[in-house]
C-alpha positions as CSV (number, residue, x, y, z in Angstrom):
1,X,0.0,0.0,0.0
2,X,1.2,3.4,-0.7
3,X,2.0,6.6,1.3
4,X,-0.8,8.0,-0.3
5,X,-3.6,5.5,0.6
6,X,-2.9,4.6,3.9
7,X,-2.9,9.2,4.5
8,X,-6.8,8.7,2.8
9,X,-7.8,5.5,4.9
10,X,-6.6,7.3,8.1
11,X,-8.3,10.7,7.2
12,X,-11.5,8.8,6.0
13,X,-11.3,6.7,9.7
14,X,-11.2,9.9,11.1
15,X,-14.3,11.4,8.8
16,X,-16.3,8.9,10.0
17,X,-15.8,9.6,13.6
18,X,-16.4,13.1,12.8
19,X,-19.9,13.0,11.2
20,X,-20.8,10.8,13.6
21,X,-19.9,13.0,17.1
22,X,-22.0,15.9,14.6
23,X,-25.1,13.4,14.0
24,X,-25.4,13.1,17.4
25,X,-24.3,16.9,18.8
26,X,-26.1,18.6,16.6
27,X,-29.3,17.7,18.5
28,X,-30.0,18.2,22.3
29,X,-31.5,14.6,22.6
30,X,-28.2,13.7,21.1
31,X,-25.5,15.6,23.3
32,X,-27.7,13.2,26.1
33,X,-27.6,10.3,24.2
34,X,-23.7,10.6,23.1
35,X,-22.7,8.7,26.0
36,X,-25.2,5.7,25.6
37,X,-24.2,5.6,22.2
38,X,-20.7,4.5,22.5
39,X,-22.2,1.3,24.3
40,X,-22.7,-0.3,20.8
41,X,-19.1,0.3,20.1
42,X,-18.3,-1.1,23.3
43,X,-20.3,-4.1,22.7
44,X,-19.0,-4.3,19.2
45,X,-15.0,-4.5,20.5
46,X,-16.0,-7.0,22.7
47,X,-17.4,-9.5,20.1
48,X,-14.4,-9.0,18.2
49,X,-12.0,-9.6,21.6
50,X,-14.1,-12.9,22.1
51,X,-14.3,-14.0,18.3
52,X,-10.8,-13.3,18.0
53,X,-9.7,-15.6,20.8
54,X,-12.1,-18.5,18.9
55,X,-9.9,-17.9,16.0
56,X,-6.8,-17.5,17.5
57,X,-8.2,-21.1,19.1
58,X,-8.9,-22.5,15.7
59,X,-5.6,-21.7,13.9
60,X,-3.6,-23.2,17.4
61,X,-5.4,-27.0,16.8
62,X,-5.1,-26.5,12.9
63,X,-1.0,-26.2,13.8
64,X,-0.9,-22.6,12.2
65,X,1.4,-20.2,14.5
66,X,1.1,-16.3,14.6
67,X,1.5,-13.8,17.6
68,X,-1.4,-12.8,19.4
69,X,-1.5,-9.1,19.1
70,X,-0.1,-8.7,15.8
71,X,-2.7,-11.3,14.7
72,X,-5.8,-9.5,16.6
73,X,-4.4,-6.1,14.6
74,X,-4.5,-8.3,11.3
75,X,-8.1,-10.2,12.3
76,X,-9.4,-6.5,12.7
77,X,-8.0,-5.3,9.8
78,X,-10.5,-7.5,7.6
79,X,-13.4,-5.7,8.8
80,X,-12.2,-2.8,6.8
81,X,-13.6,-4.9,3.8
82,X,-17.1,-5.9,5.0
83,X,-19.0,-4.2,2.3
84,X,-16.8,-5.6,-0.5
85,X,-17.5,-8.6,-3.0
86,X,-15.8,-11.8,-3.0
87,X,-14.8,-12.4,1.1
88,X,-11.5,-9.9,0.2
89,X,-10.9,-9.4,3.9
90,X,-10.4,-13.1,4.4
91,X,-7.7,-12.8,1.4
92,X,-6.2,-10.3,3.1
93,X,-6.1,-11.7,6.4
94,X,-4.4,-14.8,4.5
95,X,-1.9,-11.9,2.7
96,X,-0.8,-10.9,5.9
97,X,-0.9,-14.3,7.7
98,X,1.3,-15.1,5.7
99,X,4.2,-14.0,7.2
100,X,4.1,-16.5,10.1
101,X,3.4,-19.3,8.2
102,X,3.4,-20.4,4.5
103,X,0.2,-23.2,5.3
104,X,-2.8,-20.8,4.1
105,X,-4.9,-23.7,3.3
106,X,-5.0,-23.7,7.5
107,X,-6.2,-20.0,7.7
108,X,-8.9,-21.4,5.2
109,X,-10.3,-24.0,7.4
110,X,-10.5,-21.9,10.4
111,X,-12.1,-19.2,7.7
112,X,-14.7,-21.3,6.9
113,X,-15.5,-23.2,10.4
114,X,-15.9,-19.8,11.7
115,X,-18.1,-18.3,9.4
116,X,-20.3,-21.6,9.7
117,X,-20.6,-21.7,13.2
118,X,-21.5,-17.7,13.5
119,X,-24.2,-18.4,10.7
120,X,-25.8,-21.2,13.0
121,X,-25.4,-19.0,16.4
122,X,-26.9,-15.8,14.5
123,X,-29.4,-18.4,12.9
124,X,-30.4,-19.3,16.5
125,X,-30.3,-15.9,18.1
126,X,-32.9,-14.4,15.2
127,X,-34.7,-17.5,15.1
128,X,-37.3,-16.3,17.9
129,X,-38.5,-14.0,15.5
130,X,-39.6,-16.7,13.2
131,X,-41.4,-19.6,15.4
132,X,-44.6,-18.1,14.2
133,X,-43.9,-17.7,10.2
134,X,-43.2,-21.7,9.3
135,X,-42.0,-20.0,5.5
136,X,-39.8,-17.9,6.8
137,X,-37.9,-21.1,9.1
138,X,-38.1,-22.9,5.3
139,X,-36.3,-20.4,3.7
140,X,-33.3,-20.5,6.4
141,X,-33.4,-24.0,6.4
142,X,-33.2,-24.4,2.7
143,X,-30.4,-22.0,2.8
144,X,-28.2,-23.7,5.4
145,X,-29.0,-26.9,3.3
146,X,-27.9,-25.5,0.2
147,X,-24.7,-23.8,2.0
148,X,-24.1,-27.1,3.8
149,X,-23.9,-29.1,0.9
150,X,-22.3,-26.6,-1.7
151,X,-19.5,-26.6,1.1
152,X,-19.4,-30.4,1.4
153,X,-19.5,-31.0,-2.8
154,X,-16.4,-28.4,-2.5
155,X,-14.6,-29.8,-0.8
156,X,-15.4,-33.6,-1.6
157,X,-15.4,-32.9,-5.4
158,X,-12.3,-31.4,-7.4
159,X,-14.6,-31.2,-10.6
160,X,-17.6,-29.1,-8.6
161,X,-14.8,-26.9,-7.5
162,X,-14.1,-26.4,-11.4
163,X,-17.5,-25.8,-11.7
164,X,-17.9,-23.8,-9.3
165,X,-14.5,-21.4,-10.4
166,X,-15.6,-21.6,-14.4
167,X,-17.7,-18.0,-14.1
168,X,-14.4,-16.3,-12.1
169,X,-12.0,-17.7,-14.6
170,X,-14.5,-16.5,-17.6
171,X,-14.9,-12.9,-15.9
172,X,-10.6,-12.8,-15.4
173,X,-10.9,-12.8,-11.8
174,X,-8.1,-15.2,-11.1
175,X,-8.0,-14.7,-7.5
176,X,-11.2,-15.6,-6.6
177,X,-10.4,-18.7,-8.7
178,X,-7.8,-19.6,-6.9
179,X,-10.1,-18.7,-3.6
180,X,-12.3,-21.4,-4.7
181,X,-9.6,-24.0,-4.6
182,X,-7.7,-22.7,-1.5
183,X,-11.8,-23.7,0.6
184,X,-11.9,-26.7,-1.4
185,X,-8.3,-27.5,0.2
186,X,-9.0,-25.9,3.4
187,X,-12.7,-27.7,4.0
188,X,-10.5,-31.4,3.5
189,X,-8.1,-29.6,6.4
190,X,-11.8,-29.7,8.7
191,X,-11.8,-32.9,9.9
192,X,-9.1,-31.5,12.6
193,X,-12.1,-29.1,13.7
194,X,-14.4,-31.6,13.7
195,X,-14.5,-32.5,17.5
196,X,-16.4,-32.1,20.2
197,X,-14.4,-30.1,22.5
198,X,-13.2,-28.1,19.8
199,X,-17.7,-27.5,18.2
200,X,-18.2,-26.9,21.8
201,X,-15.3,-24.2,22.0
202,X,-16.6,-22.1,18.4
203,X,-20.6,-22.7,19.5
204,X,-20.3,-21.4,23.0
205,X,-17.7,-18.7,22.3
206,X,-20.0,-17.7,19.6
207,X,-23.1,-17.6,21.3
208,X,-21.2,-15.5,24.3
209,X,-20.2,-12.8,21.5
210,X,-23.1,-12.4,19.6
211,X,-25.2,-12.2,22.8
212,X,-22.8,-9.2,24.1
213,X,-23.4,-7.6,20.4
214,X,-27.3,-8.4,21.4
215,X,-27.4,-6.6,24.4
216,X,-25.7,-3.7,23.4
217,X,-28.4,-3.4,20.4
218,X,-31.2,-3.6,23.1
219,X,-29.9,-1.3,25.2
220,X,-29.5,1.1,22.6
221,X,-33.2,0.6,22.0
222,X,-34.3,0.7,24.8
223,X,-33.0,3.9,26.0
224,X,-34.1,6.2,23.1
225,X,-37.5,5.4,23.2
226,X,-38.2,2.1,22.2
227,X,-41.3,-0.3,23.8
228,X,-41.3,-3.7,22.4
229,X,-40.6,-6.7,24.3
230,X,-37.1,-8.0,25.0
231,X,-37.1,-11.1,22.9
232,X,-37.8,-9.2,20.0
233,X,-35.2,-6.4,20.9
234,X,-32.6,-9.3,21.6
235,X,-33.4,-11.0,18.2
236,X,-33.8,-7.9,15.8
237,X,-30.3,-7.5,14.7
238,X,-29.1,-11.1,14.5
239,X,-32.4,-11.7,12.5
240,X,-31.0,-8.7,10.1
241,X,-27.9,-10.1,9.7
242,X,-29.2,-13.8,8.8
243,X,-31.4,-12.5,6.2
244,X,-28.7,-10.2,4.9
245,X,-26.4,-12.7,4.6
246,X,-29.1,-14.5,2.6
247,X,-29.5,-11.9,0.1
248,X,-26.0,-12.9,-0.7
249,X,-25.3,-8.3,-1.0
250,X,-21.8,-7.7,0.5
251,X,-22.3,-7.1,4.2
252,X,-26.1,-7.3,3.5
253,X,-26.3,-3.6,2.9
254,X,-30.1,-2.9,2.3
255,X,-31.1,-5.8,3.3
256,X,-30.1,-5.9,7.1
257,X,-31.7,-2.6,7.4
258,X,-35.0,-3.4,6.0
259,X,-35.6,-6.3,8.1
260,X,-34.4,-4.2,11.0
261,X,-36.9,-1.6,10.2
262,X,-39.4,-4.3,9.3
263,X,-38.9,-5.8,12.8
264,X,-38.9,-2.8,15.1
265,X,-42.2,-1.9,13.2
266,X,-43.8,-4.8,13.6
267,X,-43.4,-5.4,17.6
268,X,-42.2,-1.2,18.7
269,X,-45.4,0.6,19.8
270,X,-43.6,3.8,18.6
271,X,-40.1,5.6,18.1
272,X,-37.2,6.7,15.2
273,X,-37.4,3.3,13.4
274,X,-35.3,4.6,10.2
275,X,-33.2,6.8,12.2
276,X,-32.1,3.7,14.5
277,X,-31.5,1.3,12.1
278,X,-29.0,4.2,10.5
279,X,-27.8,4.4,13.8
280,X,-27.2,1.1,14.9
281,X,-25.2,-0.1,11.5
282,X,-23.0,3.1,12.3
283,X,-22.2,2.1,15.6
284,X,-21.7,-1.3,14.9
285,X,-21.3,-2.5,11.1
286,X,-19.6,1.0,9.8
287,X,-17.5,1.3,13.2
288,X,-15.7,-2.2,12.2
289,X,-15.2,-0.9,9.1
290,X,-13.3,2.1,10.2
291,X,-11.5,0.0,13.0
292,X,-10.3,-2.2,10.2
293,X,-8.8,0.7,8.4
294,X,-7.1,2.3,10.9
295,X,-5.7,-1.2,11.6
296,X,-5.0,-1.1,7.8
297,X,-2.8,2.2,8.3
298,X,-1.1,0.5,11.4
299,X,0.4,-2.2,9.6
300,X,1.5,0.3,7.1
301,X,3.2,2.5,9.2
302,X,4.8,-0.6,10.6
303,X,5.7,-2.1,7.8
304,X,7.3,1.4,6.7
305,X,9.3,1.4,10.1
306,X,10.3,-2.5,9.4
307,X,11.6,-2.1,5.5
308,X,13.4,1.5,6.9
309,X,15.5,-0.5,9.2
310,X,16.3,-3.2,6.4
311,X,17.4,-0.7,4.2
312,X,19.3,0.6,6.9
313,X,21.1,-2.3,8.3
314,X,22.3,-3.4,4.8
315,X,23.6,0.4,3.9
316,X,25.6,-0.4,7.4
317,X,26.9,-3.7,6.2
318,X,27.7,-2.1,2.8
């Protein structure tokens, strides 16, 4: 990365923060509500702390070695590439993984056992919401079934992996070709994963993140004006994100929000349902987003520091 981008990532990091301390000081409700605000971001870090300690978990029984604060900087710095096509932050996690150890396939498997067992937690969390619409459970289902078994063809099949890579290699997009086989050879890595200590360890560490990302959401809710029971506040957001991640849109953008609104419609008896679904993806969604690029423009700046000193200690041996 140039000079040039990391100076825009860090002045767009700090344009966010910005119109964000405007949105809410620009309103006397909001210089009161500043402070109840930043529990979402609060809430947010700490599901990061505790996903990043499953993964960190994952990669240790997989046999892949990286240091722990360097690789919490480097699991952060992904999130700067939510709302972009084709997993990229998961390529360049493996980019920078890299470094530590040459066995990306590894980073794969933990990729994909983590993303699978968050998609079954959220499923459960947002799953209240649908007990009463039977069509609505069919449609999640069918999708985890399809998922599921496009996963399990993958990784069992080399041709289905062709296949699957033929409309990337048509459009020229070579690296999300070679994405498709680096899953195929990280979902034969699984069986490792496949325990029950180790199930036990993603599922309840999952569960425990999401439900502090939950309760920050409800919280939020609940203080600016809000009436609708808790299971519903609890659920809202985790539903969001299931059926966003359905839609198949890069970091369910549209999607997440209308089911949000749809939801806190449906069971609020009143209160700024547009203005807090904005809200909430800032504080949450968009807030990772900015975290992973000022992670971004850390690395940089070390990596700057760390090819200085090379080209200094071979001037010196010169």
């Amino acid at each position: 990365m140039s000079r040039r981008n990391a100076f825009f990532l860090l002045v767009l990091f700090a344009a966010y923060v910005a119109f964000l301390c405007y949105v809410e000081l620009s309103r006397p409700s909001g210089r009161e509500r500043l402070p109840v605000s930043l529990v979402l971001p609060a809430a947010t870090a700490c599901c990061w702390l505790v996903r990043y300690c499953r993964w960190a978990y994952l990669l240790k029984v997989l046999g892949f070695h990286q240091p722990f604060w360097k690789g919490l900087v480097i699991y952060i710095l992904g999130f700067a590439y939510t709302a972009t096509p084709g997993k990229a932050g998961e390529l360049v996690r493996v980019a920078y993984l890299r470094r530590f150890d040459r066995r990306t396939s590894k980073v794969y498997s933990a990729f994909i056992a983590e993303r699978f067992c968050d998609f079954v937690v959220m499923t459960a969390l947002g799953g209240v919401l649908f007990l009463g619409s039977p069509l609505s459970l069919l449609a999640v289902g069918a999708f985890f079934v399809i998922l599921s078994s496009a996963l399990a063809l993958t990784g069992m099949s080399r041709r289905f992996s062709r296949l699957l890579a033929a409309p990337f290699r048509l459009l020229g997009l070579n690296s999300l070709v070679r994405f498709v086989f680096r899953v195929r050879s990280g979902i034969r890595s699984l069986v490792r994963l496949l325990t029950v200590r180790t199930l036990a360890v993603m599922l309840l560490s999952g569960l425990f993140g999401w439900t502090i990302y939950s309760l920050g959401v409800v919280y939020y809710l609940h203080f600016i004006g809000f009436e609708l029971p808790f299971y519903a506040a609890f659920s809202a957001y985790p539903a969001a994100m299931v059926s966003g991640a359905v839609s198949m849109i890069p970091g369910g953008l549209g999607g997440t929000e209308a089911v949000f609104c749809l939801v806190l419609e449906s069971f609020s008896k009143g209160g700024p349902v547009i203005e807090a679904a904005f809200m909430v993806r800032c504080l949450t969604m968009w807030f990772s987003v900015a975290a992973g690029l000022l992670c971004q423009g850390i690395v940089f700046v070390q990596d700057l520091r760390a090819g200085h000193a090379a080209a200094s200690l071979n001037a010196e041996k010169k």
